[in-house]
Structure formats: structure tokens, C-alpha cells
N, C-alpha and C positions, 0 to 999 in steps of 0.2 A: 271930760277927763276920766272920771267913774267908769262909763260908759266903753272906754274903749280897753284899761283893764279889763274887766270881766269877759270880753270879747278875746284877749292874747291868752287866757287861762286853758281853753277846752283845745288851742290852737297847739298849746306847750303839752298836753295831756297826749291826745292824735299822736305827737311828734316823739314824745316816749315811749307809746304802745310800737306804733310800727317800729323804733328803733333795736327793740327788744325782740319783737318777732323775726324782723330781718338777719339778729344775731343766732338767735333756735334758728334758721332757717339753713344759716351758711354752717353751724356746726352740725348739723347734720347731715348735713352733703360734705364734709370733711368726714366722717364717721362713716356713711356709705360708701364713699371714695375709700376709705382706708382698709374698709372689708374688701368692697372687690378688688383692691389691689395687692392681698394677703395671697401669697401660694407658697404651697405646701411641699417641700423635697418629700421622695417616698425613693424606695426602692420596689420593685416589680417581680416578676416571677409566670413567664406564660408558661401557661398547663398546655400541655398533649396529653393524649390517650398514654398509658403505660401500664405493665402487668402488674398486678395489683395482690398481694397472699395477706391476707390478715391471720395472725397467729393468737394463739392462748398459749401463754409463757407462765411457767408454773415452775416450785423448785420439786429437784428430782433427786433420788438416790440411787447409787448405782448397789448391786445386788447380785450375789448366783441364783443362776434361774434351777438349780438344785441347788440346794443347803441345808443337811440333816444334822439329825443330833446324836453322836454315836452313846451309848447309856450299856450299862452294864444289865445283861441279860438274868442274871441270878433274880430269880425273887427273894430269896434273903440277904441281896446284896452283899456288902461283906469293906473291911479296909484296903485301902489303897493299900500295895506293896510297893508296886514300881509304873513310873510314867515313863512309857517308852518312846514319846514325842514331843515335842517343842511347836507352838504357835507359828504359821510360816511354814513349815513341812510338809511335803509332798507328800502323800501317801497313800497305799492301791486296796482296793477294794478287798476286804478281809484280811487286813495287819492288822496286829495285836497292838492297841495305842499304850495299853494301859493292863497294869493284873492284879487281882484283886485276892483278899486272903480267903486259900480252899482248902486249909489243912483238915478239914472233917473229912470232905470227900478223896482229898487226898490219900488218909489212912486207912478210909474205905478200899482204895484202889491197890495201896500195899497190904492191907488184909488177905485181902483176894487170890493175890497170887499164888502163894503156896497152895491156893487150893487148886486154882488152875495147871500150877505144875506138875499134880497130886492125878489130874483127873487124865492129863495130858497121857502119863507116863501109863495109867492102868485100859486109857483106850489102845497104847499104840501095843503094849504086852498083850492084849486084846488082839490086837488085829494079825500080833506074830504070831500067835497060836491057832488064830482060825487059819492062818494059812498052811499050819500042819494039820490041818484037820482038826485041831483040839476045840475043846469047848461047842457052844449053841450060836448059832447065830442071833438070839435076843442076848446073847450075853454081851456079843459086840456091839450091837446097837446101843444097849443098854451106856456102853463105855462112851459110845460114840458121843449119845446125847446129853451125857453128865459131863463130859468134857465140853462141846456145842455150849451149853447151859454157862458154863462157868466163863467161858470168854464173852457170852453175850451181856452176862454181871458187869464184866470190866468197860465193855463198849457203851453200856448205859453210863457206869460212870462218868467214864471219861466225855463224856458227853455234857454229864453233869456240870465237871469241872471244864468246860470250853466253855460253858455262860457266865465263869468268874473273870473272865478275857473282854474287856471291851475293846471292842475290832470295827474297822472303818465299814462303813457300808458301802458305800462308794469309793471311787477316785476322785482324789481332791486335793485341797490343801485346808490344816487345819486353822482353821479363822479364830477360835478359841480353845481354850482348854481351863474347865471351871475345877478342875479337882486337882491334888497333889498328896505325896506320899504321907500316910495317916487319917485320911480323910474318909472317911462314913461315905461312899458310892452305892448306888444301886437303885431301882426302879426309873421310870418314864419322865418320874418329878425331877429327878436330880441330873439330870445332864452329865454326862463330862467333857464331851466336846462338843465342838462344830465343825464339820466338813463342807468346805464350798468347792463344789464343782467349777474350775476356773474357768472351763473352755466353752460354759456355759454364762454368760452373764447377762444382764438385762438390765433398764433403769426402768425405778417404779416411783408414779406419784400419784396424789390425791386430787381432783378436780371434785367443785361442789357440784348438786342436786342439778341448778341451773346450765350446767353443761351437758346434761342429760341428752343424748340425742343429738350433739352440735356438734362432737366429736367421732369419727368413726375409724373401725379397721382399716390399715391402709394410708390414712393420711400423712402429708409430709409430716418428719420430723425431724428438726435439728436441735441436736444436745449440744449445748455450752458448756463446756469447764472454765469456770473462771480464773482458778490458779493455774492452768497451762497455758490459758489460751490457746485452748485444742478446741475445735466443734467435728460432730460425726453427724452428717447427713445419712438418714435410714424412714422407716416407716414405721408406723403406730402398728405394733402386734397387736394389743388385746386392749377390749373394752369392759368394763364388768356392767352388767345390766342391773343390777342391784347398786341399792342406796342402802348404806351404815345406817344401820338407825341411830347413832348416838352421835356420830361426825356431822351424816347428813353430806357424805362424799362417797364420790365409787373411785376404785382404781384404775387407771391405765398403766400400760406395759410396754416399754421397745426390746426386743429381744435383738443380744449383740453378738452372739458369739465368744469365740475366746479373742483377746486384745490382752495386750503384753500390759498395757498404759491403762489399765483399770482395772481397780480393787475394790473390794467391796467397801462400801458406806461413803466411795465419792461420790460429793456432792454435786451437782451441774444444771444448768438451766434447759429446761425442758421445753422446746416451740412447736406447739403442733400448728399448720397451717389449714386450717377447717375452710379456710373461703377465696375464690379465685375471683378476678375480675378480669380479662384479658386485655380490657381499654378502660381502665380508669382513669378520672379526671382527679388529679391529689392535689390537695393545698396543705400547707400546715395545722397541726389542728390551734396555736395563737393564734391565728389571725379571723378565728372564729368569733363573733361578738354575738352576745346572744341577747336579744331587743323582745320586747312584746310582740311583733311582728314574724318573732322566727329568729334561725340560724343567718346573720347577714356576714357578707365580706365586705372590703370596697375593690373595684375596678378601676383600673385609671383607664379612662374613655377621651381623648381627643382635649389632652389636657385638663380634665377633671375629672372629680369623684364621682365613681359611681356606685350607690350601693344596691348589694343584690343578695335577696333573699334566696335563700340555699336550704336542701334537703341531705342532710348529711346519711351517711352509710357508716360501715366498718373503718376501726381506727388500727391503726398499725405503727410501731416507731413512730411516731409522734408525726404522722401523718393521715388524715381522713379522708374517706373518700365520697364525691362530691353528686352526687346522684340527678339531681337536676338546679337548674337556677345559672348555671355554667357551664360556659362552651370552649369546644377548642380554639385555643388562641387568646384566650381572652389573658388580662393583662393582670394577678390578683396581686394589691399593692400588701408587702410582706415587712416592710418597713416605714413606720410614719402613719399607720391605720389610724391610730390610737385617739388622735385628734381632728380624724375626718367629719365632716358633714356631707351629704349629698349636695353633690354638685360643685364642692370645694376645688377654685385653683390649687390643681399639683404640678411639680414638677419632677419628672423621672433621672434620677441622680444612677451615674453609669459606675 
């Protein structure tokens, strides 16, 4: 009886082990079943070749490609008397914007006169006598050049007092005007106006060190305004080949002509397009993942995932471009990526 207990013991042991294994067995063929029968909705996007501009978008202001400073010519400068212009005014190359007080030289210039009417009257009693015969001929010269003398007096002056005139240099409109009636004017330092040449304008912006060289004359360029919603297609005028040493940026320049619809210090977005591709392959730049292995996508291949390492190029509105790893026609999943593996059931949702 002992004997055959100890015998149903190792019979009941066996009988638990496998009952156990054969449970891990089927749940994992339930787990493997349940992966390969996981698939993936995606959405898709097949690439072709298409022309390809990648741009460096920078902010820009718009500017006259002339704009001086008109300044009162006196070296003694002198007080404002009267401002002959208003900010917004048109106005031609040598108008009087502005006059400045000249009463020294002014007095100088009515001092004068009596002598010039003085010298006037004893050249021309001069010249009526030589023509009776009377008198030397040095005696008219004499008249001649004392009269000569006295009006050349007046002509310096008056010359004097035209640099208490601040007068436009150009044709323009005046963009400011820093001084007003009582105000201390005069030398280079002190400005009084600004004249912008309107039928000249440009938009100028700053690009750093690293653009050096990437940008050239000529390139496309489209300006943005973003409160009009205006853009003007034209080309890159000027590159500066020098770098700021303290910005550590060079300038560029679009020269626009005169436009009715721009005034100087509008703002606008600046695009130059430095790089053409004539057949690019473009994906978006989301659906880039970037692995130890490199830039990958996925593909959807014949109902599943397929990932492919990618050599990426120049970015643009939020598209890259795809240089090798990808072909035309291929299928780049743009929707649903997110949670791929390779080789993963997908399905392509229309």
C-alpha cells in the first residue's frame, strides 16, 4: 500500500509540470498571434521628382537707396528762425527747408551798400567824362575797380549768408525734421533733416558670417509684407564681402525702384533662393526620425513597414530634400509613422 503511494507522487509532479508548460506555451502563441494580427492605418504621400528652391528667409527693412541729412552750412551755425517744411513733403533739390539767424552778416550786407552806390555813381560820372574826352584813363579804371571791388564785397556776403539756409540736396521727401523755430542748428553733428529719395528704394538686411559665400548677386528674391499681404518678386542687388566685426554679419541689398506702396522703415520678409534642385524627391521634414543608424522614414511596401535610411539635403517650408535612400514612387508613410517598427502590418487609409 506504501509502495504504491510513493509511486502516484512523481506521476502527480510530471502531470503539473507539463500542465504548466502547455499553459506558457498556448499563451504565447496567443501573444504571437496577437502581434502578427496588429495593423497599422497610416496615411501615404508618393514622391516624384519636383523643382526644388531652398530659401534663407531673414527680416528686412525697407529703405531710400539715397537718404541725406540736409544741415546747416554756417560754421557758426546760428538759431532757428523759421521751418519752411513739414515731415511728408516733397521737396526739390535746393529749397530752403529751414533759416537760420544771419543778422551779423546781414548788417554787413546793408553796411555795404551805400558804399557800393557811392562807388557806382563816381565810376559811371567816370565814364561820362571820359567820353568827353575829360579826365586819364587810369582815372576810370581806377572808378571801374573800386566799384568792381565793392559789389564783389556784397557777393561774398551774400554768399556768406546762403550757408545760414539749410536747403535740400536732393529731390525728395522729407522723412524727418529734428529741429524747430529757437533751436541751436548748425554743423554735420546736428542734422536738421532727412531727405529720402522716394523713386529710389531698396530693402536692406543683415545675414550672419555663415552665409558668407551662399548668397550671391542675382539670386532670386521674394519680399514679404506681412501687413499687406503684398510680396514683390525681384533679385538680390548687392552683397557686402565684408563681415562687422562687432555683429559678425554682412549686408545685403534689393534695389526697388520708386513704388507708390513703400515707405521707408517697412518691415518685410526677405527670401533669397540660393539653391535649385530641378528633380527633387521632398518628404516632410516630421516624418524624419532620427535613430543611431541615420535620418530614417517608413515606407509602406506591399502592406507593410518599411524603414529606410535617408540622406537628407536643403530644407525649405517645412519640407527636405531627400538625396538618396529614396525613389520615385515610393510610398512615404506621413501619417501613423510614429508607432512603426520595421516590417509592421499597415494599412493605407484613403
Amino acid at each position: 500500500m506504501k509502495r504504491l503511494f510513493f509511486l502516484l507522487i512523481p506521476a502527480f509532479i510530471l502531470a503539473s509540470c507539463g500542465g504548466k508548460q502547455d499553459a506558457k506555451s498556448t499563451d504565447a502563441k496567443k501573444a504571437d498571434s496577437g502581434k502578427v494580427g496588429k495593423v497599422t492605418p497610416v496615411a501615404v504621400t508618393e514622391v516624384q521628382p519636383v523643382v526644388f528652391n531652398a530659401d534663407v528667409e531673414i527680416q528686412a527693412a525697407i529703405t531710400g537707396d539715397e537718404v541725406v541729412n540736409a544741415v546747416s552750412r554756417s560754421p557758426q551755425g546760428g538759431t532757428v528762425q523759421q521751418v519752411l517744411v513739414q515731415v511728408g513733403q516733397t521737396v526739390h533739390k535746393g529749397q530752403v527747408l529751414a533759416t537760420l539767424d544771419a543778422n551779423v552778416v546781414e548788417e554787413q550786407i546793408r553796411g555795404l551798400q551805400p558804399q557800393i552806390d557811392l562807388q557806382k555813381a563816381l565810376y559811371e560820372k567816370q565814364k561820362s567824362l571820359w567820353a568827353q574826352n575829360i579826365g586819364t584813363e587810369v582815372q576810370l579804371m581806377s572808378a571801374k575797380t573800386a566799384y568792381e571791388s565793392a559789389l564783389s564785397q556784397k557777393t561774398s556776403l551774400q554768399a556768406q549768408r546762403a550757408l545760414y539756409n539749410i536747403v535740400s540736396p536732393i529731390d525728395g521727401v522729407v522723412d524727418m525734421a529734428a529741429i524747430k523755430v529757437g533751436d541751436q542748428a548748425g554743423g554735420l553733428s546736428n542734422p536738421g533733416f532727412q531727405i529720402v529719395n522716394m523713386s529710389k528704394m531698396k530693402a536692406v538686411a543683415t545675414l550672419g558670417e555663415n552665409y558668407l559665400g551662399k548668397v550671391k548677386e542675382g539670386n532670386p528674391v521674394t519680399l514679404v509684407f506681412p501687413g499687406t499681404g503684398d510680396s514683390i518678386k525681384t533679385k538680390l542687388s548687392y552683397v557686402s564681402q565684408s563681415v562687422n566685426g562687432l555683429s559678425r554679419a554682412f549686408e545685403v541689398q534689393v534695389k526697388l525702384g520708386g513704388n507708390k506702396q513703400l515707405h521707408p522703415n517697412m518691415s518685410c520678409i526677405m527670401k533669397i533662393s540660393n539653391y535649385t534642385n530641378p528633380s527633387a524627391l521632398l518628404v516632410p521634414v516630421a516624418v524624419i526620425q532620427n535613430t543611431p543608424n541615420g535620418s530614417v522614414i517608413y515606407l509602406a511596401d506591399n502592406g507593410r513597414a518599411k524603414a529606410a535610411v535617408v540622406k537628407t539635403g536643403q530644407t525649405s517650408d517645412g519640407m527636405v530634400e531627400i538625396l538618396s535612400g529614396l525613389n520615385a514612387g515610393d510610398q512615404v508613410v506621413t501619417t501613423g509613422f510614429e508607432d512603426l517598427s520595421d516590417g509592421d502590418a499597415v494599412s493605407i487609409q484613403k
